[in-house]
C-alpha positions as protocol buffer text, in pm:
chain_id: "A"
residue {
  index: 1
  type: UNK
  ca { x: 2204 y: 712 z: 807 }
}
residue {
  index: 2
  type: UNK
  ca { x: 2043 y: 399 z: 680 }
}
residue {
  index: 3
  type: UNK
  ca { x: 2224 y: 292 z: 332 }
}
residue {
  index: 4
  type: UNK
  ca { x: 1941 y: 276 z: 80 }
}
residue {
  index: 5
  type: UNK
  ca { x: 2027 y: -115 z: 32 }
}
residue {
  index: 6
  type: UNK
  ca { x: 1973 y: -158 z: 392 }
}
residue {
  index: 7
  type: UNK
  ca { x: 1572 y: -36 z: 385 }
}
residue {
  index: 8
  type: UNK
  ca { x: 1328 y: -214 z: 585 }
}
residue {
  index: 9
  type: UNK
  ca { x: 979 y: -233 z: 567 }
}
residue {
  index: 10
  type: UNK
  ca { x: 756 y: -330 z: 913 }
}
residue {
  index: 11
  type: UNK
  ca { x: 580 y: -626 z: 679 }
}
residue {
  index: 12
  type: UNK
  ca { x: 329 y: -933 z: 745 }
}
residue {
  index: 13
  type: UNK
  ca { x: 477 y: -1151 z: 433 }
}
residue {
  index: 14
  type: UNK
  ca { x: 462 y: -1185 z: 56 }
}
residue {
  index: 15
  type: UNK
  ca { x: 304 y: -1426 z: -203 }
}
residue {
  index: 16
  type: UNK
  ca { x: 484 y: -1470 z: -497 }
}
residue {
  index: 17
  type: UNK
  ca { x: 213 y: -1547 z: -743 }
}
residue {
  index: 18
  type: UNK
  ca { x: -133 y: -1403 z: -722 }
}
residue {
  index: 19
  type: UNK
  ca { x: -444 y: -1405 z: -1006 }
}
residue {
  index: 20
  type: UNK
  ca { x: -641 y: -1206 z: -755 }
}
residue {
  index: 21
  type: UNK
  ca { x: -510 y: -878 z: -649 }
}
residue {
  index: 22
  type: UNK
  ca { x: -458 y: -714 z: -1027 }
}
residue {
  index: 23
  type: UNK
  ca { x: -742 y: -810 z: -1187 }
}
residue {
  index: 24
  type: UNK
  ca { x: -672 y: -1052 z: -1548 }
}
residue {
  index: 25
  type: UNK
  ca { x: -314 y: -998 z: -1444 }
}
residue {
  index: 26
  type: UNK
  ca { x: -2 y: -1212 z: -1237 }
}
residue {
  index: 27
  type: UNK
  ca { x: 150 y: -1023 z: -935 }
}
residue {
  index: 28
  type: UNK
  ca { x: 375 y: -1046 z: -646 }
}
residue {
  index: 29
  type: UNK
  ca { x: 189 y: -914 z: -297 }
}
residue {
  index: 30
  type: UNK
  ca { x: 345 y: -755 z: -42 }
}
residue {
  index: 31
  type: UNK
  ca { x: 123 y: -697 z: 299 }
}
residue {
  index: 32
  type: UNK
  ca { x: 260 y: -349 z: 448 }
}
residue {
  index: 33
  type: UNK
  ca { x: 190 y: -339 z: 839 }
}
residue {
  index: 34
  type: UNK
  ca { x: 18 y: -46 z: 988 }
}
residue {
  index: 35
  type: UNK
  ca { x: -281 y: 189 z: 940 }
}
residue {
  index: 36
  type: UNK
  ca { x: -414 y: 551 z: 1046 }
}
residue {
  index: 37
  type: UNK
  ca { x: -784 y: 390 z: 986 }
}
residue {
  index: 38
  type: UNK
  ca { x: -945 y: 86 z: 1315 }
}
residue {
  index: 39
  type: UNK
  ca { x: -1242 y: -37 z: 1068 }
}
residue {
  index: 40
  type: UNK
  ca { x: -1424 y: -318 z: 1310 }
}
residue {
  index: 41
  type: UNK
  ca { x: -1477 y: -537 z: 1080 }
}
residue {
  index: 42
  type: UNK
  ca { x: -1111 y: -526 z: 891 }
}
residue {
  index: 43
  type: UNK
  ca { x: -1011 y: -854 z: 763 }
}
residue {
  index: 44
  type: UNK
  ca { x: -618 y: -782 z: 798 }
}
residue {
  index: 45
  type: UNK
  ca { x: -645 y: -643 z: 1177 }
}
residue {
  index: 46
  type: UNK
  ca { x: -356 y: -806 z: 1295 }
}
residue {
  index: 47
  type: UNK
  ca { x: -163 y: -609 z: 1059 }
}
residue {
  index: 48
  type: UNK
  ca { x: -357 y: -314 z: 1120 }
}
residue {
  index: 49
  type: UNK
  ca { x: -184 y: -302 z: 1436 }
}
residue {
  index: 50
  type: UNK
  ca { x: 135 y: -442 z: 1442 }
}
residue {
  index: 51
  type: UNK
  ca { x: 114 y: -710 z: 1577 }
}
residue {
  index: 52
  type: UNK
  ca { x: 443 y: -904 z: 1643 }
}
residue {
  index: 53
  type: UNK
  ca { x: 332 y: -1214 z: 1587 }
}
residue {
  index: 54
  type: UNK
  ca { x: 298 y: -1091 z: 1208 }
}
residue {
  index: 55
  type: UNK
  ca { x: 462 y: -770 z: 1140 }
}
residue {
  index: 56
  type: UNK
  ca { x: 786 y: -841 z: 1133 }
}
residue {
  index: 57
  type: UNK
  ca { x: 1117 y: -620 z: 1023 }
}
residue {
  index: 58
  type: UNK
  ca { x: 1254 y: -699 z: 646 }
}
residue {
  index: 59
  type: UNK
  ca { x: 1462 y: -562 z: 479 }
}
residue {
  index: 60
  type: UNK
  ca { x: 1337 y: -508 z: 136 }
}
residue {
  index: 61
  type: UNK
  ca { x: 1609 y: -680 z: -30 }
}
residue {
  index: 62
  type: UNK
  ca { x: 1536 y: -1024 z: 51 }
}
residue {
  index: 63
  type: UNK
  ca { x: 1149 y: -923 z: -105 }
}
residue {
  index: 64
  type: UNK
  ca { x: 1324 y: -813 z: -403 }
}
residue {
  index: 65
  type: UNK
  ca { x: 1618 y: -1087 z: -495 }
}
residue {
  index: 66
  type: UNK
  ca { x: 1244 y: -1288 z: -419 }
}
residue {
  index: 67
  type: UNK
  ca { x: 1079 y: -1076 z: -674 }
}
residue {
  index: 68
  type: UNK
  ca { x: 1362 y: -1118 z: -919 }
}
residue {
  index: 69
  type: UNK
  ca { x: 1334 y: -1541 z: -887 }
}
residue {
  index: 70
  type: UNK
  ca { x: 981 y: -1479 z: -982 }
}
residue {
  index: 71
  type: UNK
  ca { x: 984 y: -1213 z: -1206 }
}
residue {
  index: 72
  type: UNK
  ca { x: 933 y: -1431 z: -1544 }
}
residue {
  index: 73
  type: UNK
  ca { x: 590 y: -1561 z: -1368 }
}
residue {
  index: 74
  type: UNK
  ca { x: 433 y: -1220 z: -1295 }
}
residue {
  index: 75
  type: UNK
  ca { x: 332 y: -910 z: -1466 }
}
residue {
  index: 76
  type: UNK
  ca { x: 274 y: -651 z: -1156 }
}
residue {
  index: 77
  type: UNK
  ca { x: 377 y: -606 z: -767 }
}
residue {
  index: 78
  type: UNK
  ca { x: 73 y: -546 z: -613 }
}
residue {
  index: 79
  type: UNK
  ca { x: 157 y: -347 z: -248 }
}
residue {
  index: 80
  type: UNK
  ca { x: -108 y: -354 z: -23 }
}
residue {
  index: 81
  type: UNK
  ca { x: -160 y: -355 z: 359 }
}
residue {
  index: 82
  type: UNK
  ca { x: -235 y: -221 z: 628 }
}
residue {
  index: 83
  type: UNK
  ca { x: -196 y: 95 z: 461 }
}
residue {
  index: 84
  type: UNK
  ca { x: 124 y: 111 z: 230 }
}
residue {
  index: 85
  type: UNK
  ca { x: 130 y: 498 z: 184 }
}
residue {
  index: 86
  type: UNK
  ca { x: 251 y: 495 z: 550 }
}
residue {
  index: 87
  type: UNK
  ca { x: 572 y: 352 z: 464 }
}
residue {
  index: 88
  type: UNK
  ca { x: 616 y: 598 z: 165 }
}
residue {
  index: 89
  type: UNK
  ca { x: 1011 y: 561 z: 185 }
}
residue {
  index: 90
  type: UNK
  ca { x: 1011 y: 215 z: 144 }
}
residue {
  index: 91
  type: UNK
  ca { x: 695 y: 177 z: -110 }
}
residue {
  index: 92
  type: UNK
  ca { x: 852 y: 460 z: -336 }
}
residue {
  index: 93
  type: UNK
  ca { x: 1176 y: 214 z: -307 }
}
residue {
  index: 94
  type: UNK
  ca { x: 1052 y: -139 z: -389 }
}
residue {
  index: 95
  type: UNK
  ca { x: 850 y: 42 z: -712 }
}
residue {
  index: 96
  type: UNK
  ca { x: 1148 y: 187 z: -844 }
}
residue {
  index: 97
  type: UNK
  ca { x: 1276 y: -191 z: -805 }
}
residue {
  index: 98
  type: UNK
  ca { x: 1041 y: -315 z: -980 }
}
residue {
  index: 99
  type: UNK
  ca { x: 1043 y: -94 z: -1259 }
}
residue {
  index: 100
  type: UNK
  ca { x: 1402 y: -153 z: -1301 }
}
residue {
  index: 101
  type: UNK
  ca { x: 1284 y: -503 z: -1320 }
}
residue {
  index: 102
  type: UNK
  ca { x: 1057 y: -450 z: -1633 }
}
residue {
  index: 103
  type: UNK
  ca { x: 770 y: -471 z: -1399 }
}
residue {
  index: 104
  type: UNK
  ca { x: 440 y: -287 z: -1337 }
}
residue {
  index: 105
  type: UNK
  ca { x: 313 y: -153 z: -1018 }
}
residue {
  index: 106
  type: UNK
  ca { x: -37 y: -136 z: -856 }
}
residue {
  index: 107
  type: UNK
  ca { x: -106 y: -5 z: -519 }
}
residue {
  index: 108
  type: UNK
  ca { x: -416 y: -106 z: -321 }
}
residue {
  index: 109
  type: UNK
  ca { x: -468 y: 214 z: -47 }
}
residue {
  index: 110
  type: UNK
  ca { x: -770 y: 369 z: 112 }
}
residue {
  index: 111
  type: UNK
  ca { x: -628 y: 739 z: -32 }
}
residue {
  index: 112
  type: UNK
  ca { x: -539 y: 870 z: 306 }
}
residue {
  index: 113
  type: UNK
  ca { x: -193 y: 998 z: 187 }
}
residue {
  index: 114
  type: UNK
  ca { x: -285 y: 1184 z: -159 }
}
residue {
  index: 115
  type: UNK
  ca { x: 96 y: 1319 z: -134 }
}
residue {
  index: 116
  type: UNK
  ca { x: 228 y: 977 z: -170 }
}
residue {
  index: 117
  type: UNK
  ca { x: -31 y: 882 z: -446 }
}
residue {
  index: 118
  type: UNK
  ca { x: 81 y: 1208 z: -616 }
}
residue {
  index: 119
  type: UNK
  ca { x: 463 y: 1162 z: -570 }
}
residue {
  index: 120
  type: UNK
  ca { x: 464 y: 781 z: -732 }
}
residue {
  index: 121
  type: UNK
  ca { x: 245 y: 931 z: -1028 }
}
residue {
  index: 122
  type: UNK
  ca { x: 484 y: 1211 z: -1108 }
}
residue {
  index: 123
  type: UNK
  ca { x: 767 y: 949 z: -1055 }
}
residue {
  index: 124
  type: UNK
  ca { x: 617 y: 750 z: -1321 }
}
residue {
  index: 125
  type: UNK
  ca { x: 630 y: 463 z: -1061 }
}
residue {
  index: 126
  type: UNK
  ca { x: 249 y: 343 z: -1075 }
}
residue {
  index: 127
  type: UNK
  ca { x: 74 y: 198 z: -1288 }
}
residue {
  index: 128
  type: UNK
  ca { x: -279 y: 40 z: -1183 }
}
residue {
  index: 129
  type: UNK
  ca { x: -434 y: 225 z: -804 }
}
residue {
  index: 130
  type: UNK
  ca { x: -716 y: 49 z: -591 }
}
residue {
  index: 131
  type: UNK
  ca { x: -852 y: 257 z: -369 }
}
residue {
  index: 132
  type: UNK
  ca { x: -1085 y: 138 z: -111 }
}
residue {
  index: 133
  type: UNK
  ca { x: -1338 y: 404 z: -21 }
}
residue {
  index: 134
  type: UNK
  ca { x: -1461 y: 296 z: 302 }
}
residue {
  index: 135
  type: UNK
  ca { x: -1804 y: 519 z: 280 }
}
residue {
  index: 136
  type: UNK
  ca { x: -1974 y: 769 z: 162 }
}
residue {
  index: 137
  type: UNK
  ca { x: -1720 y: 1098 z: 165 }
}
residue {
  index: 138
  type: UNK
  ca { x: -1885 y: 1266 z: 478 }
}
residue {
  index: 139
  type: UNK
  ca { x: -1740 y: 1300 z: 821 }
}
residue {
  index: 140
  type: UNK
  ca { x: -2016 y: 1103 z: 1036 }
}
residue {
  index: 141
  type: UNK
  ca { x: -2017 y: 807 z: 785 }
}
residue {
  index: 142
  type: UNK
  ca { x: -1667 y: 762 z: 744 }
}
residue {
  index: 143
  type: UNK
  ca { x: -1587 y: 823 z: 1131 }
}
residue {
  index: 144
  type: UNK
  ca { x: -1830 y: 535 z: 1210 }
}
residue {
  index: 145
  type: UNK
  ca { x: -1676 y: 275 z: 962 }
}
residue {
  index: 146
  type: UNK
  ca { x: -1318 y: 329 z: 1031 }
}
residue {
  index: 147
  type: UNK
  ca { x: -1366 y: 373 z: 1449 }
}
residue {
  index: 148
  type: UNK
  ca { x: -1179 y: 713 z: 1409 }
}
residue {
  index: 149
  type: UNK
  ca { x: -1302 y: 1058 z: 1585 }
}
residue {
  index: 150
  type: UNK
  ca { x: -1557 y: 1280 z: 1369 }
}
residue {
  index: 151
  type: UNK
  ca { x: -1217 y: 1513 z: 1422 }
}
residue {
  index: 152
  type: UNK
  ca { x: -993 y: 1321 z: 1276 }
}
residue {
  index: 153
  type: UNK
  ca { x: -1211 y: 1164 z: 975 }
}
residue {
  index: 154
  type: UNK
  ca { x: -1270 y: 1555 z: 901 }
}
residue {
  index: 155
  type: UNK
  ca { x: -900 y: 1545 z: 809 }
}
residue {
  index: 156
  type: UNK
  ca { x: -928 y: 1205 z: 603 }
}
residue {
  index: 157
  type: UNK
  ca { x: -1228 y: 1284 z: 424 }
}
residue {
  index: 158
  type: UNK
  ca { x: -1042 y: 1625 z: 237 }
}
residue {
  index: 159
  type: UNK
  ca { x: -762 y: 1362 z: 208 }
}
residue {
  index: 160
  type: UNK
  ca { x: -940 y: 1124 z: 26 }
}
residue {
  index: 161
  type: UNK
  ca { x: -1105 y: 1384 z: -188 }
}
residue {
  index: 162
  type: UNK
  ca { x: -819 y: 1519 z: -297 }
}
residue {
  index: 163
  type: UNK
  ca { x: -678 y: 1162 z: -348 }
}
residue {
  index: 164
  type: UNK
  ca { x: -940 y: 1033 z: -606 }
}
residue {
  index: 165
  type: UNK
  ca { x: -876 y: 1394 z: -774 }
}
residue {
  index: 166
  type: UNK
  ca { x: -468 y: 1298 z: -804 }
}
residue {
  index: 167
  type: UNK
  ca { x: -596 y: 993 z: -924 }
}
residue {
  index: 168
  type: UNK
  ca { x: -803 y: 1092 z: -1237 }
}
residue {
  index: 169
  type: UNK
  ca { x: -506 y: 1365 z: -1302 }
}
């Protein structure tokens, strides 16, 4: 077993200062590798899928002692992807970081995983969401913006449901 001061997160890199991603606010961004969703027209694609040349192995302790060198400059750690929620582990991990730091959280997801949405919220461990709704909540819409099977956006469309309902809890 892993030590928890050992966790890794499958990453593309970090900025340690942004005025864009929390809106009026300062935050540190962390690009999580991988998603369930293929949108064709996805600006972050290469992280979408892993690949090597971007999404690279860190361990989350090197983003944090970076985090605390910056911490007087920001207000939020804004995690965003890819699609965070996949990494739930180390997401859950890096927020309860941050909080220790005296620092909000925001999470920028497209509500696939409402159990991870739901799990940070009863750990008091978020504190601004973005959710990017990729279309209209119906199978045949969302199936042909994300490149998924009518199948499987059946499954994501409940998910996402249920997600903006965890969200307004």
């Amino acid at each position: 077993m892993v030590e928890r001061n050992n966790i890794a997160a499958i990453i593309a890199g970090y900025v340690d200062v942004s005025l864009n991603d929390v809106i009026g606010e300062t935050s540190f961004v962390v690009w999580f590798c991988g998603c369930n969703f293929r949108c064709p027209y996805c600006q972050n694609f290469p992280m979408v899928i892993l690949s090597p040349k971007l999404c690279k192995k860190t361990f989350l302790s090197t983003i944090i002692r970076r985090l605390i060198e910056v911490k007087n400059f920001v207000n939020y750690i804004q995690v965003t992807g890819g699609e965070p929620t996949l990494q739930s582990q180390q997401l859950q991990y890096i927020y309860e970081k941050a909080k220790e730091l005296g620092l909000k959280t925001s999470l920028d997801t497209n509500g696939s995983n409402p159990q991870v949405i739901d799990i940070l919220k009863e750990k008091k461990l978020i504190d601004h969401l973005a959710m990017d709704i990729k279309s209209p909540l119906n199978v045949h819409k969302l199936a042909s913006v994300t490149g998924l099977a009518e199948e499987i956006a059946s499954i994501y469309v409940d998910r996402i449901k249920k997600s903006l309902s965890v969200s307004k809890e």
